[in-house]
N, C-alpha and C positions, 0 to 999 in steps of 0.2 A: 682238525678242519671242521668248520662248521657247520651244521645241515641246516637249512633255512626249511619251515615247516610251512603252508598254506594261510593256519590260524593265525601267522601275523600278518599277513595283508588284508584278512579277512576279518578281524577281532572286531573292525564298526562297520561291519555289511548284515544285512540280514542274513546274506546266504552266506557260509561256511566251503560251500565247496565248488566255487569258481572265483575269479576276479580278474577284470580288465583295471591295469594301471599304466599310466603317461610315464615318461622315465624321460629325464634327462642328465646328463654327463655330471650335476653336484649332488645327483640323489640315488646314482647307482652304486651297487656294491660291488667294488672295484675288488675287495679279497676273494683267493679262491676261497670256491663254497660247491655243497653241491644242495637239492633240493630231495623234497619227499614229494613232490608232485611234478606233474608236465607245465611247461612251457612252450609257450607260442611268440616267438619274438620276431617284430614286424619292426626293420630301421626303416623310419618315415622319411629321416632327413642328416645327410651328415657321414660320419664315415663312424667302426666301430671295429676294435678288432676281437674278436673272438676267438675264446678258449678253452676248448671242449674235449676231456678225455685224453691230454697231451697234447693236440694238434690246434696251433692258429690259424687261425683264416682272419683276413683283412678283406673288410666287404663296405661299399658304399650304397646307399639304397637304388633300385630296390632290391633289399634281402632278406631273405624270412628264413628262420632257424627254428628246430624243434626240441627242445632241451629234454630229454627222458629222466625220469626219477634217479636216482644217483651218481649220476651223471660229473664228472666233477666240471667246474663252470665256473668262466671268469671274464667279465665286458669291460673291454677300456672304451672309451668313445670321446670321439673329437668335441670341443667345445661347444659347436652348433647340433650336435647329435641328437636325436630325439628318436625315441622307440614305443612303439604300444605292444605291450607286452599283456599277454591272455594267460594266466595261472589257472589249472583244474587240477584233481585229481581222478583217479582211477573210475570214480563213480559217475564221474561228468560222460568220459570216453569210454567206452567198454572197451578192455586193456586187451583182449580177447580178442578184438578185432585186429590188431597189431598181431597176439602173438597165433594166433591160429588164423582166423579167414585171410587176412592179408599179405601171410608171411608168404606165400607161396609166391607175390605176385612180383615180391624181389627178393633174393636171397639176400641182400642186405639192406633193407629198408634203411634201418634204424643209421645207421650211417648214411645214408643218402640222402632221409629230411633233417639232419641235423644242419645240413648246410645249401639252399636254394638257391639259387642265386640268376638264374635263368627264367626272370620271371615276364613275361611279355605285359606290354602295357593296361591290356583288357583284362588279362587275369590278376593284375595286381589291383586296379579300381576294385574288382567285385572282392576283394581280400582287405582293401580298406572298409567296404562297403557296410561287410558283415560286422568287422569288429565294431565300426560306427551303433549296428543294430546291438549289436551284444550289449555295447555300453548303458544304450539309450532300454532298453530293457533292463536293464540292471536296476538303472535308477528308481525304478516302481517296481518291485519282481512281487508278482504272485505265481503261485504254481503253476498255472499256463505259463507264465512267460519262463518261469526256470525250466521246463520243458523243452519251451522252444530256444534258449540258450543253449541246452544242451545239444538240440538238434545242429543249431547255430556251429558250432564248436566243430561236432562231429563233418562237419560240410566243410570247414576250412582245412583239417586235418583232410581229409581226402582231396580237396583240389589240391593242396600241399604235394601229396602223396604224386598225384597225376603230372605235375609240375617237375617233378625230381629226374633224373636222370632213368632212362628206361632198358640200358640195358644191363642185363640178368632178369629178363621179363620170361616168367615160364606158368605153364598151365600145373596145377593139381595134377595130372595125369603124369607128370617128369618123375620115374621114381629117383632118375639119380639124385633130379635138387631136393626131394624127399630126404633121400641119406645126407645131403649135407647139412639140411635143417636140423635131422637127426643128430648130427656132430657138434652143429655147433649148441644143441639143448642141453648135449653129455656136458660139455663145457659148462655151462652156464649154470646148471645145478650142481660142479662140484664133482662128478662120478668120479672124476679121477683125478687129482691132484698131483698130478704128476707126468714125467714129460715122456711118456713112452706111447707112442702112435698102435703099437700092437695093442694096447688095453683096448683103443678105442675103435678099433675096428674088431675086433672078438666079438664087443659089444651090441655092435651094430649089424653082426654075424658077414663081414666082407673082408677079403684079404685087405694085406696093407698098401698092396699096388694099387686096386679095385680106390679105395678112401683116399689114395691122393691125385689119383689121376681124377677124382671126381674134385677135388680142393684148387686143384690146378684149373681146371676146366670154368670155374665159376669166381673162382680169387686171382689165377697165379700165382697162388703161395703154397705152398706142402703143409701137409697138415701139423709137422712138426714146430714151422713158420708161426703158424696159427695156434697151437698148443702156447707155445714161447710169449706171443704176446699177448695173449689172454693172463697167462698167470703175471706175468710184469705187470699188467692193469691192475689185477687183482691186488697184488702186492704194494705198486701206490698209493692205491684207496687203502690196504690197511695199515699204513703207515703214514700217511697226510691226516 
C-alpha cells in the first residue's frame, strides 16, 4: 500500500510543511493509501464516501474529516464533488496537543474528528472562512504569515475538536479515564502484543475487573474487545 508523503503536494511551494489544495472527483486518489502527515478534509459540495481505518461513512457537505498520519484512507466522491483539503505535518500542529493536553478532553478524540458531520451553519462559514485565509496567505508566505498559517490551522483543528461529539468529556482530575488513556498508550506502543488483559492491567498496577469495568464505562467494550481490535488494525496495516 502506498504512503503518500507531504513533499509532493508541496515540491512547487515555498513552504514544505503545509498546503491547501481544491480536489475534485478526476483528481482525487481513489486507491487505498495512507499518509505521513495530517489532513484537514472540508466537502464544499457534492456527496463523498469515506474510508477510514476500515469503516465508511457516506457524508454530503457540510462535512469535515481529520485524517491522522497513518491512517489508512480512501475518497470516492460523486461527480459534482468538490473538497478543500488542508495538508501539515506534525510541526505545523504540535502533535502534543492531541496527545497529551487534549486527550483528556475525550477519551477518544481521534476517532471523533475523523468524522464531523454536525456542523451548524455559522460554524461551517468561519471554517470556510479560515481556509479561504490560509490560501490567500499562502500565496505570498513570508515568515509572519507561515506563523500565522500555523496559528490558522491550529484554530480550525480546535473548533473541529469543539464541534465533535462531546460525550466522554472529562476533567484531568478523572483518574479512571487516566487509566484508560493509560491502556490505550500500553496499546499503542506495542507493550504487549498479545491478547491477555492480565498483562495489561499488572501493568497499569489495577486488577482485571478494576480495567474493564473502566473500558466498559467509557467504550462499552472489554478490554479484551479492544485488545482484539487494536491488533487486527495493526495486522491490516502490515499486510496492505
Amino acid at each position: 500500500m502506498k504512503t503518500q508523503i507531504l513533499e509532493s503536494y508541496t515540491k512547487d511551494s515555498a513552504c514544505k510543511i503545509f498546503s491547501v489544495q481544491k480536489i475534485r472527483s478526476e483528481t482525487v486518489v481513489t486507491d487505498i493509501h495512507r499518509h505521513s502527515f495530517y489532513q484537514i478534509i472540508i466537502l464544499k459540495k457534492g456527496m463523498i464516501k469515506h474510508f477510514i481505518d476500515y469503516e465508511m461513512k457516506t457524508a454530503v457537505n457540510p462535512f469535515i474529516a481529520v485524517v491522522f498520519p497513518n491512517q489508512i484512507h480512501r475518497i470516492i466522491m460523486s461527480p459534482d464533488a468538490e473538497l478543500d483539503v488542508v495538508m501539515f505535518d506534525s510541526s505545523v500542529f504540535c502533535s502534543a496537543l492531541l496527545a497529551n493536553e487534549l486527550r483528556d478532553y475525550n477519551v477518544d478524540l481521534q476517532n471523533r474528528i475523523n468524522h464531523v458531520d454536525n456542523v451548524s451553519a455559522d460554524e461551517w462559514n468561519v471554517i470556510l472562512s479560515l481556509v479561504e485565509h490560509i490560501r490567500l496567505l499562502s500565496s505570498q508566505l513570508t515568515m509572519i504569515k507561515k506563523l500565522e498559517v500555523k496559528f490558522l490551522i491550529k484554530t480550525i483543528l480546535l473548533k473541529i475538536i469543539e464541534m465533535a461529539p462531546k460525550n466522554g468529556f472529562t476533567t484531568s482530575m478523572d483518574t479512571d479515564v487516566q487509566l484508560y488513556l493509560n491502556f490505550r498508550e500500553l496499546l499503542s506502543k506495542g507493550v504487549y502484543l498479545q491478547k491477555k488483559v492480565r498483562n495489561y492491567a499488572e501493568e497499569l498496577g489495577v486488577t482485571t475487573k478494576k480495567l474493564t469495568a473502566i473500558c466498559n464505562k467509557y467504550t462499552g467494550r472489554t478490554p479484551l474487545d479492544i485488545i482484539h481490535e487494536h491488533l487486527l488494525r495493526e495486522l491490516k496495516r502490515a499486510v496492505l
